[in-house]
N, C-alpha and C positions, 0 to 999 in steps of 0.2 A: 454327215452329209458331205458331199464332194460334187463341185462343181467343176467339169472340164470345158475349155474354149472349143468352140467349133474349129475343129483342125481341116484339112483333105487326109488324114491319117484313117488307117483301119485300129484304132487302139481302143476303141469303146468294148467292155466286155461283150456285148453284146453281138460283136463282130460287125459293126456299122462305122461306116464314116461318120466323121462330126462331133458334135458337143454333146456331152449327156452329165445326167444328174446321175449320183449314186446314193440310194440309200442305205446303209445298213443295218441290218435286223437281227433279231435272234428270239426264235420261238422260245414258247416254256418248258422246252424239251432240252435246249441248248445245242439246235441246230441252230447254223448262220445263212444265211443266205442274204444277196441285195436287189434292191428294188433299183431297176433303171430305166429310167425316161432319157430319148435320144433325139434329137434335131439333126438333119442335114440336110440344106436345098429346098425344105417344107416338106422334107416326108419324116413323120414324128416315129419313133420307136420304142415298144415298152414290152419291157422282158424282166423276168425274176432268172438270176444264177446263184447256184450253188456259191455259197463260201466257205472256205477252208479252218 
């Protein structure tokens, strides 16, 4: 897990401003992908990306 600080940055995978959690996963197939929860301002964000 990875926790980032609430920045004014666009650097969250998720393409949002702010702080976000990262989780990462990997199915039983041994695809990756991460689980992200994002805050900025009080609008929450929550998206699955591909990982490499």
């Amino acid at each position: 897990m990875t926790v980032q600080p609430d920045r004014d940055d666009y650097d969250s995978p998720l393409g949002t401003r702010g702080g976000y959690v990262r989780i990462d996963l990997t199915c039983s197939n041994g695809h990756g992908f991460a689980f992200i929860v994002g805050n900025h301002k009080g609008a929450e964000f929550v998206g699955v990306v591909h990982r490499a």
